[in-house]
DRENDO-1510 file (C-alpha; in Angstrom, 1 decimal, always signed):
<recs>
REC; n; res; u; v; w
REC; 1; UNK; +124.4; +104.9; +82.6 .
REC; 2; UNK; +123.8; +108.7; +83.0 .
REC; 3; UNK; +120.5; +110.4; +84.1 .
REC; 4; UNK; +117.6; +110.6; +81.6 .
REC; 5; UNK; +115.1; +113.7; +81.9 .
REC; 6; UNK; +112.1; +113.8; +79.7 .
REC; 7; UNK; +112.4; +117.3; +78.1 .
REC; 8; UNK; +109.3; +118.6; +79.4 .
REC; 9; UNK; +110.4; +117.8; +83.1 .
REC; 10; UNK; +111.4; +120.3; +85.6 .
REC; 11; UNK; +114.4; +119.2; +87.5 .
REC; 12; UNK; +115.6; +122.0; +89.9 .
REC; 13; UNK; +119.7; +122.2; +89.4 .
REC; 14; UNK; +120.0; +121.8; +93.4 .
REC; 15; UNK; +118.1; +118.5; +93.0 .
REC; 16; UNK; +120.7; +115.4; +93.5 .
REC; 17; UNK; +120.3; +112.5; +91.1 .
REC; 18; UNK; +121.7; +109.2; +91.5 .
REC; 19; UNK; +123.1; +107.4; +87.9 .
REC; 20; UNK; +120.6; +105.7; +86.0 .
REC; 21; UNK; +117.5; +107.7; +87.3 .
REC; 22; UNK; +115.4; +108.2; +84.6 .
REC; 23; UNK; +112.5; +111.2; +85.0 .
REC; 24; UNK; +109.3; +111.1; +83.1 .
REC; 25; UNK; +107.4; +113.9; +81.3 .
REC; 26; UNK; +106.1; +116.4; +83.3 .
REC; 27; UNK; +107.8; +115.2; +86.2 .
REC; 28; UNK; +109.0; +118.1; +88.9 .
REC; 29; UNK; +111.6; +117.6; +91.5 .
REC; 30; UNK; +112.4; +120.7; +93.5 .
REC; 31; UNK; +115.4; +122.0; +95.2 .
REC; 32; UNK; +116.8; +119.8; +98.2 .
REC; 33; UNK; +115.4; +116.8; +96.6 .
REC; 34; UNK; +117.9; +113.5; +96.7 .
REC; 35; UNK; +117.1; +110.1; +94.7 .
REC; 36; UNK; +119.5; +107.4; +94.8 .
REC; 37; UNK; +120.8; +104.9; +91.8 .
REC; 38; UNK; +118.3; +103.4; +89.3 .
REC; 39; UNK; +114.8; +105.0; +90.3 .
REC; 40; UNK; +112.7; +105.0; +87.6 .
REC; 41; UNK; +109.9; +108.2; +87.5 .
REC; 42; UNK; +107.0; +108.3; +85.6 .
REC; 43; UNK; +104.9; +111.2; +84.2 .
REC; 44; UNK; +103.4; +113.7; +86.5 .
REC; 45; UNK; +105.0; +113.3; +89.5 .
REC; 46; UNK; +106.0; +115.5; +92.3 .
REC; 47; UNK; +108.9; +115.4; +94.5 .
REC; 48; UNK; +108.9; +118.5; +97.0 .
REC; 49; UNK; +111.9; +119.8; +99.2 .
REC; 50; UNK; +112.6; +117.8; +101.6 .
REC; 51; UNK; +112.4; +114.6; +100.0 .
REC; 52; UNK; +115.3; +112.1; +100.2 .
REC; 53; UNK; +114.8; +108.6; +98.0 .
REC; 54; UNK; +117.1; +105.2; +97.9 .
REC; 55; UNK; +118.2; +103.3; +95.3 .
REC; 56; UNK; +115.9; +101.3; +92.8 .
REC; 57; UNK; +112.8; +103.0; +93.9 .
REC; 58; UNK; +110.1; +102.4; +91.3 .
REC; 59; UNK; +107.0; +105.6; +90.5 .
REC; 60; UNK; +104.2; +105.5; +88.7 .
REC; 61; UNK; +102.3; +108.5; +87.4 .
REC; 62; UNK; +101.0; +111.3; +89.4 .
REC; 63; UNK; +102.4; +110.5; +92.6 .
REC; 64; UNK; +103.3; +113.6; +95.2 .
REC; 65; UNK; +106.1; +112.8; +97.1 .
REC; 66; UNK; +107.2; +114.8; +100.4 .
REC; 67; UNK; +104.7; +117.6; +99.9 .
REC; 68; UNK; +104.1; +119.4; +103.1 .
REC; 69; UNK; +101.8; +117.6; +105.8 .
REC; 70; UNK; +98.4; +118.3; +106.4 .
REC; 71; UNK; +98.4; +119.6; +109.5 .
REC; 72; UNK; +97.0; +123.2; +110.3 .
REC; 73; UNK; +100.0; +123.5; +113.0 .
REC; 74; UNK; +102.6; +123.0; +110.3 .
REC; 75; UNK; +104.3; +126.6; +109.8 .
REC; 76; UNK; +106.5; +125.6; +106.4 .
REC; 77; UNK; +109.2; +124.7; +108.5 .
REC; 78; UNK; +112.1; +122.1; +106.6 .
REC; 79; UNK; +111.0; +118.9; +107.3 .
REC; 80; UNK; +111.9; +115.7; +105.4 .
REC; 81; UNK; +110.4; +112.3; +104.4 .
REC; 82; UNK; +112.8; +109.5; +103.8 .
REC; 83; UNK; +112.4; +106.7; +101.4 .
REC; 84; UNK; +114.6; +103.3; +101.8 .
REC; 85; UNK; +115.3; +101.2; +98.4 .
REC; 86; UNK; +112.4; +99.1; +95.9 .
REC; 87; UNK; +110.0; +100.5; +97.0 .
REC; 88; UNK; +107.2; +100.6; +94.2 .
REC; 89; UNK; +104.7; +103.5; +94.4 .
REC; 90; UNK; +101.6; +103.2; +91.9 .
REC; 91; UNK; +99.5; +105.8; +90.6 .
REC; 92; UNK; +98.3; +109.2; +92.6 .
REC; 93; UNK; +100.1; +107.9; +95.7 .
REC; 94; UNK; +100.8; +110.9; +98.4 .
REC; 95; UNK; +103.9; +110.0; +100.7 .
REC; 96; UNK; +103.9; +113.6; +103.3 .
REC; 97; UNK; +106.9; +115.0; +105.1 .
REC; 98; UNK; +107.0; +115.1; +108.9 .
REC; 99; UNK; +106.2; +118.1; +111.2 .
REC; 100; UNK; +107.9; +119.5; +113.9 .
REC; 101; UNK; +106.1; +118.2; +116.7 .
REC; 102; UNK; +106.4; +114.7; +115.3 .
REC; 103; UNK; +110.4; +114.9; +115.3 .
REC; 104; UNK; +110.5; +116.4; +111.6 .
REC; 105; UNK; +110.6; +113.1; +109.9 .
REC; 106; UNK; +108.2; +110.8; +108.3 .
REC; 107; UNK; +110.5; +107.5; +107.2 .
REC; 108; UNK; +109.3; +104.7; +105.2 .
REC; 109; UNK; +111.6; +101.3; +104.6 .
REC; 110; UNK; +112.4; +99.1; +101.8 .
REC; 111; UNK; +110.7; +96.9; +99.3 .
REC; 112; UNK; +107.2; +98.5; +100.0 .
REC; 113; UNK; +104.0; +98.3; +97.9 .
REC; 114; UNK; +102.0; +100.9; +97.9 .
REC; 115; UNK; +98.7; +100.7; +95.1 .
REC; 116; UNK; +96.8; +103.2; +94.2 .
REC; 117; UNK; +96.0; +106.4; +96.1 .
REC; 118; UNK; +97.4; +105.0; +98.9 .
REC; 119; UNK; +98.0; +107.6; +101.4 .
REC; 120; UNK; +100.7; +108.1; +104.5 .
REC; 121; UNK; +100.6; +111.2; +106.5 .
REC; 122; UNK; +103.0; +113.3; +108.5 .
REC; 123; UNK; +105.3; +111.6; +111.1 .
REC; 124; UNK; +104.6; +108.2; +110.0 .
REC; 125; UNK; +107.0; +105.3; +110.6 .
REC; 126; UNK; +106.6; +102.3; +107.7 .
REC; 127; UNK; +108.7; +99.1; +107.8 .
REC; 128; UNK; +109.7; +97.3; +104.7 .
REC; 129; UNK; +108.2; +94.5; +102.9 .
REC; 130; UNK; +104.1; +95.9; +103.5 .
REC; 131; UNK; +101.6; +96.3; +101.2 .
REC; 132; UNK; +98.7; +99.5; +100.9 .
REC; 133; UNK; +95.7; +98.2; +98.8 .
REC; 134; UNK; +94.1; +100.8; +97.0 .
REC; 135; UNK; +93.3; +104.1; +99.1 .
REC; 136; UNK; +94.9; +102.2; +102.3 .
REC; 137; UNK; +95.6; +105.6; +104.8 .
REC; 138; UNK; +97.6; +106.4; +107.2 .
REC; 139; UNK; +96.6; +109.5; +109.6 .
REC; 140; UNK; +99.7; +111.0; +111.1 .
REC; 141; UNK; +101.9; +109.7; +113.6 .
REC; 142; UNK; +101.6; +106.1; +113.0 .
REC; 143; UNK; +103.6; +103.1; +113.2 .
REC; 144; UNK; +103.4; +100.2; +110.7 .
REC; 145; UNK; +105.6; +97.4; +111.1 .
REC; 146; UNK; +107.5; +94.9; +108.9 .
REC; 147; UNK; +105.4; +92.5; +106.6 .
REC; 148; UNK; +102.0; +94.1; +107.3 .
REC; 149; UNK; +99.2; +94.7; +104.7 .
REC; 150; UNK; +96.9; +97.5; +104.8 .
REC; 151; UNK; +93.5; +96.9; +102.8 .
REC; 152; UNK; +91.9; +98.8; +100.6 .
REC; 153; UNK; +89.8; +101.8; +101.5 .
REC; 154; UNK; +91.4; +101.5; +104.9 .
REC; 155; UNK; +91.9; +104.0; +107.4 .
REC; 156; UNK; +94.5; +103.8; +110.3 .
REC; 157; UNK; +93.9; +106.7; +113.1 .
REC; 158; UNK; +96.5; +109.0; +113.9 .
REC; 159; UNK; +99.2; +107.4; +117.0 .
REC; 160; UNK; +97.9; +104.2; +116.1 .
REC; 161; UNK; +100.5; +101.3; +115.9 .
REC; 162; UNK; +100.1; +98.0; +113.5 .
REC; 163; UNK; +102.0; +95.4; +114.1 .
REC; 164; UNK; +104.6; +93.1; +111.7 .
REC; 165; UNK; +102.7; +90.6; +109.7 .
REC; 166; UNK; +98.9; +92.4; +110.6 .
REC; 167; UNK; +96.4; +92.1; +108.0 .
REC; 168; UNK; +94.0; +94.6; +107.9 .
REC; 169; UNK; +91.1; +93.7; +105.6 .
REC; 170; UNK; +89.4; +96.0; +102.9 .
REC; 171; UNK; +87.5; +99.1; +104.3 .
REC; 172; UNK; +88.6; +98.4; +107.8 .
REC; 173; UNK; +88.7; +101.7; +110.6 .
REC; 174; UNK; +91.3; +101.1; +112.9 .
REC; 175; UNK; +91.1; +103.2; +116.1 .
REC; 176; UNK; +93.3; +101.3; +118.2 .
REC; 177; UNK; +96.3; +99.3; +117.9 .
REC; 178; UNK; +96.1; +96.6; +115.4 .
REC; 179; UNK; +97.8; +93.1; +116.7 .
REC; 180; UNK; +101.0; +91.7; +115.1 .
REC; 181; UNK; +100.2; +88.6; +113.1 .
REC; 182; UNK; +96.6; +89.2; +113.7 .
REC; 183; UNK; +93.7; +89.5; +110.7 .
REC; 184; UNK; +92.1; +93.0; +111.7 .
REC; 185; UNK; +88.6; +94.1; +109.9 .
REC; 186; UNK; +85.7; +95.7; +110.4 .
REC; 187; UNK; +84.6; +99.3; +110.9 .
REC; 188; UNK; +82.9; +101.2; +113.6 .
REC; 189; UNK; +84.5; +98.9; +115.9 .
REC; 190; UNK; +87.1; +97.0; +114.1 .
REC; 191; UNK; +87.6; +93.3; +115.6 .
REC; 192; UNK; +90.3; +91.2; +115.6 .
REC; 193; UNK; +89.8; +87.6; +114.4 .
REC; 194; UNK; +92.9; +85.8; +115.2 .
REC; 195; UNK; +96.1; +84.7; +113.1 .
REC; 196; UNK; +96.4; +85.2; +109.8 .
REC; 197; UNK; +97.3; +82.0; +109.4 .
REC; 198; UNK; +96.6; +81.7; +105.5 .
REC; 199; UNK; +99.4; +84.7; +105.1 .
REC; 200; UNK; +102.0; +83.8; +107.7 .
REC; 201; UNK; +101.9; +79.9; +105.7 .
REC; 202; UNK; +102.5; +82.0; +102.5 .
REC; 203; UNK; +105.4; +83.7; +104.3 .
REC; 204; UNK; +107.0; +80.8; +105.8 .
REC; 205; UNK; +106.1; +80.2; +109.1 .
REC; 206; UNK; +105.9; +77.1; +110.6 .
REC; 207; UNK; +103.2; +74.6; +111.8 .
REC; 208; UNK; +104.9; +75.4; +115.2 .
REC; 209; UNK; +105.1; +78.8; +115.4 .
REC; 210; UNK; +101.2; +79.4; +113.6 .
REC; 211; UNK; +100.0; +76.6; +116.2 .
REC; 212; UNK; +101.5; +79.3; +119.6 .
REC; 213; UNK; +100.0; +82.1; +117.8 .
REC; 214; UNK; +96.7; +80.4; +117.2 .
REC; 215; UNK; +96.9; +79.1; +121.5 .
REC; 216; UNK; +98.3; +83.0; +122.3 .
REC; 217; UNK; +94.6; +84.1; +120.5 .
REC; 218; UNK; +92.9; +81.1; +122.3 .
REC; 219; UNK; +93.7; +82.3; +125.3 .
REC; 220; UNK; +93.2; +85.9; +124.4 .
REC; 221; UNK; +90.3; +85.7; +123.3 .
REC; 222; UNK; +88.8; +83.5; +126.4 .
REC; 223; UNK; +85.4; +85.0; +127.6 .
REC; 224; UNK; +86.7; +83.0; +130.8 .
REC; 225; UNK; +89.6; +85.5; +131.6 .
REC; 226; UNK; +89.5; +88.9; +131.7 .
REC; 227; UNK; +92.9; +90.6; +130.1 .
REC; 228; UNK; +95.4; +90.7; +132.5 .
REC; 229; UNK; +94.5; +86.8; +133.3 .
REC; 230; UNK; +94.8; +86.1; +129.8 .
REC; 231; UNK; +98.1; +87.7; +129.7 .
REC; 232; UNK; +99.5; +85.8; +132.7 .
REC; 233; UNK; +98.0; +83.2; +131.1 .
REC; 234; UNK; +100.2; +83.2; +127.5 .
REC; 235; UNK; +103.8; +84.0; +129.5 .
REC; 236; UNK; +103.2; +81.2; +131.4 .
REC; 237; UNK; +102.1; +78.8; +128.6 .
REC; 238; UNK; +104.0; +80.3; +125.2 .
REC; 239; UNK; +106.1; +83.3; +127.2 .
REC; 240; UNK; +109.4; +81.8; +125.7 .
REC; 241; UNK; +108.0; +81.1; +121.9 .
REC; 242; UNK; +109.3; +84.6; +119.9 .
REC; 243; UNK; +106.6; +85.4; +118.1 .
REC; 244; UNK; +104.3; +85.2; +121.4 .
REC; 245; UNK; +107.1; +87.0; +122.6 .
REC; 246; UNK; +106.8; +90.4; +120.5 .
REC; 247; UNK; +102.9; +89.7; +120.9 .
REC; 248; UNK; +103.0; +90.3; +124.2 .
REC; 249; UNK; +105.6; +93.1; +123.6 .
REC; 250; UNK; +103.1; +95.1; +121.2 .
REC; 251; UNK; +100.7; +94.6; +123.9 .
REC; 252; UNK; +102.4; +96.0; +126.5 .
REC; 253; UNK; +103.4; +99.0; +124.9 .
REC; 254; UNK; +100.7; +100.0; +123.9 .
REC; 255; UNK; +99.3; +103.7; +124.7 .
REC; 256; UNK; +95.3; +103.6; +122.8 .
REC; 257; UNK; +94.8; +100.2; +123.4 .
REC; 258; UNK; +94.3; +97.1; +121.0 .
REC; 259; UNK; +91.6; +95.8; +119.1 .
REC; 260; UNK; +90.5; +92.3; +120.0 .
REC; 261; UNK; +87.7; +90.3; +118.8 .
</recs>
């Protein structure tokens, strides 16, 4: 198929190109850059040094990609963001490298959507399969797992975690880590109000395994037991269910703390 450059795009010669990328007007990709097979950019974008993209990656207009982090400790040393495959980035989205002190990499996975102005910062790791609603954010340093949808007007802090299949509704502030499978909202605190059980229907799961994630958040969520109790309480009960399973796993590794109810 050949490449297909829009005459008013700047396309550095030590840029790499994979067939059948096609580059819209106005578009600049620097030096260093590498897109894979069948990407289609639109107008206006940027794709800074540094910047490596899959195959079948879909961008809208004005979006920067890999421009160097926001972070006053950064010293313009060569970092890199890495893009997996069909992906879909909308309008004015900003996808930042990584730093040094966050191993150098920020690294996002396959078939993501992220609207409008969505934003993910230095040193962030994104799964595949999520969703950013218009103007979700990421500060730096944080971890978003497979499946998860970030709302819009939504702020993650930086080293915060979010769990696979976590909802976090429209204008929520998450200081802590968000619960896998769990509907997060709220700002100034941010609560946690149990499965998402409408979403994990729409993505298959079972009457069995929502039913042990709704008892895992029973049990949670007792005013009866203090945390630890409640804990015990799920291995005992649910301990060999999977999805429990990672729960309890995001849980226990965590380093800020979750956000519960």
């Amino acid at each position: 198929m050949g490449v297909r450059i829009h005459p008013t795009a700047v396309v550095d010669p030590a840029a790499r190109l994979g067939d059948g990328v096609t580059v819209g007007a106005y578009t600049v990709i620097e030096a260093g850059v590498a897109i894979g097979a069948d990407c289609e950019i639109g107008p206006f974008c940027r794709f800074a040094s540094g910047a490596s993209v899959g195959d079948r990656n879909r961008f809208e207009s004005h979006c920067s990609i890999g421009a160097p982090p926001q972070d006053l400790k950064f010293a313009g040393e060569a970092t890199r963001l890495e893009i997996g495959n069909d992906n879909w980035v909308r309008e004015f989205v900003t996808l930042h490298r990584g730093t040094p002190g966050g191993g150098g990499l920020t690294r996002i996975g396959d078939k993501n959507l992220f609207m409008a102005y969505a934003h993910v910062a230095h040193d962030c790791r994104v799964g595949s399969h999520t969703i950013f609603a218009n103007s979700g954010t990421l500060a730096g340093h944080v971890e978003v797992g497979d499946f998860a949808t970030i709302g819009a007007l939504s702020a993650v802090h930086q080293f915060t975690r979010v769990g696979q299949h976590a909802f976090l509704g429209g204008f929520t502030g998450a200081n802590k880590d968000c619960l896998p499978f769990m509907s997060t909202v709220g700002n100034r605190p941010a609560k946690c109000y149990g499965p998402n059980v409408i979403g994990l229907e729409r993505k298959g799961f079972s009457e069995d395994r929502r039913a042990a994630l709704k008892q895992a958040w029973r049990l949670l969520h007792n005013p009866r037991l203090n945390t630890t109790q409640a804990l015990a309480a799920i291995r005992e009960e649910l301990g060999g269910q999977p999805d429990v399973a990672s729960l309890l796993d995001f849980i226990a590794g965590s380093k800020r703390g979750v956000i519960l109810g």
